[in-house]
C-alpha positions as CSV (number, residue, x, y, z in Angstrom):
1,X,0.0,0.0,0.0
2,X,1.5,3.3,-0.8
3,X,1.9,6.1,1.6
4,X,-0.3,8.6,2.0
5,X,-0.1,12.1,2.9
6,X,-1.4,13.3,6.5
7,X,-3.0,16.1,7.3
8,X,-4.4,17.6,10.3
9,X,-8.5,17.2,8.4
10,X,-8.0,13.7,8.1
11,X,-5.9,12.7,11.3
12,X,-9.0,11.6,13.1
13,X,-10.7,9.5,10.7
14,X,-7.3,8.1,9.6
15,X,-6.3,6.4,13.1
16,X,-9.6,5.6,14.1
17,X,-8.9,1.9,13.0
18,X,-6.1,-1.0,12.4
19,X,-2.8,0.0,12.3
20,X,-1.5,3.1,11.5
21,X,2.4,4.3,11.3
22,X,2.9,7.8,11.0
23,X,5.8,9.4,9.7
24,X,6.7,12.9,10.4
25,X,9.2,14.1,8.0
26,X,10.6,17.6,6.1
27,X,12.3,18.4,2.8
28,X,15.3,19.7,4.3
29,X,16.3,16.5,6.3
30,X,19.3,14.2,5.7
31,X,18.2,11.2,7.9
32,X,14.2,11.6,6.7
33,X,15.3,11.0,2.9
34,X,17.3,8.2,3.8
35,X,14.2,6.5,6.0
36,X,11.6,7.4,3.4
37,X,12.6,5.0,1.0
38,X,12.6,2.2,3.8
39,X,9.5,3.6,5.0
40,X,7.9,2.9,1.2
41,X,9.2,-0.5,0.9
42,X,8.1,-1.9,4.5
43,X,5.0,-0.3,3.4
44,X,4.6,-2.5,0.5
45,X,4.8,-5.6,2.2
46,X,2.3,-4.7,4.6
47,X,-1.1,-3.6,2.7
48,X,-3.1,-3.9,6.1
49,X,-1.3,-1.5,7.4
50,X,-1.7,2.8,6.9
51,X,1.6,4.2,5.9
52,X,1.1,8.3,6.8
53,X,3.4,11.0,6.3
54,X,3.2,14.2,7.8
55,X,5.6,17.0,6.2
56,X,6.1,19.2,9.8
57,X,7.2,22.0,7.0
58,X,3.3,21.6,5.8
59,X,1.1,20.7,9.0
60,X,2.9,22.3,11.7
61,X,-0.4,22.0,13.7
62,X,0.1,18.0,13.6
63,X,4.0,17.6,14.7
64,X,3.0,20.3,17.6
65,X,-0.2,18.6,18.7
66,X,2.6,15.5,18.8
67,X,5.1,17.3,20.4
68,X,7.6,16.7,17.8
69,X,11.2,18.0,18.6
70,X,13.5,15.8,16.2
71,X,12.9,13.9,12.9
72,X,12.0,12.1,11.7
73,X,9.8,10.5,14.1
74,X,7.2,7.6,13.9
75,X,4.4,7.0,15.8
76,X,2.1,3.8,15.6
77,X,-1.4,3.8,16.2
78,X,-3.9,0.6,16.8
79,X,-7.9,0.9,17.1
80,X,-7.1,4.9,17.6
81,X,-4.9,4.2,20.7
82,X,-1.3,5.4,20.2
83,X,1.6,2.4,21.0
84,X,4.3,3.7,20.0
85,X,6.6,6.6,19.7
86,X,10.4,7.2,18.8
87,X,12.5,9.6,16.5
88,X,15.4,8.3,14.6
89,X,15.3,6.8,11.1
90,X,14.4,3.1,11.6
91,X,16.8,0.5,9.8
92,X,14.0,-2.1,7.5
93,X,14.0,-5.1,10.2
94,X,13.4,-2.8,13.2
95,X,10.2,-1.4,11.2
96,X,9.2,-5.0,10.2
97,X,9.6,-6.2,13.8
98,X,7.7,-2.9,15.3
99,X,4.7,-3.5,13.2
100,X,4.9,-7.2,14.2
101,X,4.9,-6.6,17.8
102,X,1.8,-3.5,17.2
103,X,-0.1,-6.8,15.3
104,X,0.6,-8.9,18.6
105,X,-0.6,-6.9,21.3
106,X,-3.4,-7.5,23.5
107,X,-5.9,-4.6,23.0
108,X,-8.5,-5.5,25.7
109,X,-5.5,-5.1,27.6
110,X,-4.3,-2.0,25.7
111,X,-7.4,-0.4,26.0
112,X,-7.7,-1.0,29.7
113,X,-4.8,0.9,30.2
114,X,-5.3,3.7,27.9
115,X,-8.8,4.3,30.0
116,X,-6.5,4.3,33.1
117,X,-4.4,6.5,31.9
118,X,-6.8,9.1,30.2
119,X,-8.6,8.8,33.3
120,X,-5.7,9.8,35.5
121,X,-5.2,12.7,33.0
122,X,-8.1,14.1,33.3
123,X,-8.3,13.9,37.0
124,X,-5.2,16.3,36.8
């Protein structure tokens, strides 16, 4: 599945199901044109997964409400919830591995814990 361009219209409707990887990337960075190709391949092998890309140049709104500071950085979604979070450019097996363990997790579990923690949150 190719990759598909993020912005900050579609973000809900776009993690609201499955699993989705977000990239957040910019023209002007060394390491994010060496992760993108990567980034398309891994996507290629996975077609039930949502590649994303946010350009931070483009949707600034997006890598603030994420609290991007370095890129590029990927963050993984499942059912809506986010899993995962880390900047760095990603070598192929780590992503292949990442998305395996995202396919493997327990979301009953998951989801009891996101509740927790949103809960907590919002007691604040």
């Amino acid at each position: 599945m190719p990759t598909k361009e993020l912005t900050l219209d579609q973000h809900d409707s776009t993690i609201s199901e499955g699993i989705v990887l977000i990239d957040f990337w910019a023209e002007w960075c060394g390491p994010c044109k060496r992760f993108a190709p990567v980034y398309e391949k891994v996507s290629e092998s996975n077609p039930d997964v949502v590649f994303a890309k946010v350009d931070t140049e483009a949707e600034p709104e997006l890598a603030a409400m994420y609290g991007v500071r370095s890129i590029p950085t990927l963050v993984a979604y499942r059912d809506g919830i986010p899993v995962h979070s880390q900047a760095g450019a990603l070598p192929q097996p780590v992503l292949e591995d990442l998305i395996g363990q995202v396919r493997a997790l327990d979301m009953e579990h998951v989801r009891a814990q996101y509740a927790e923690q949103v809960a907590a949150r919002d007691k604040v």
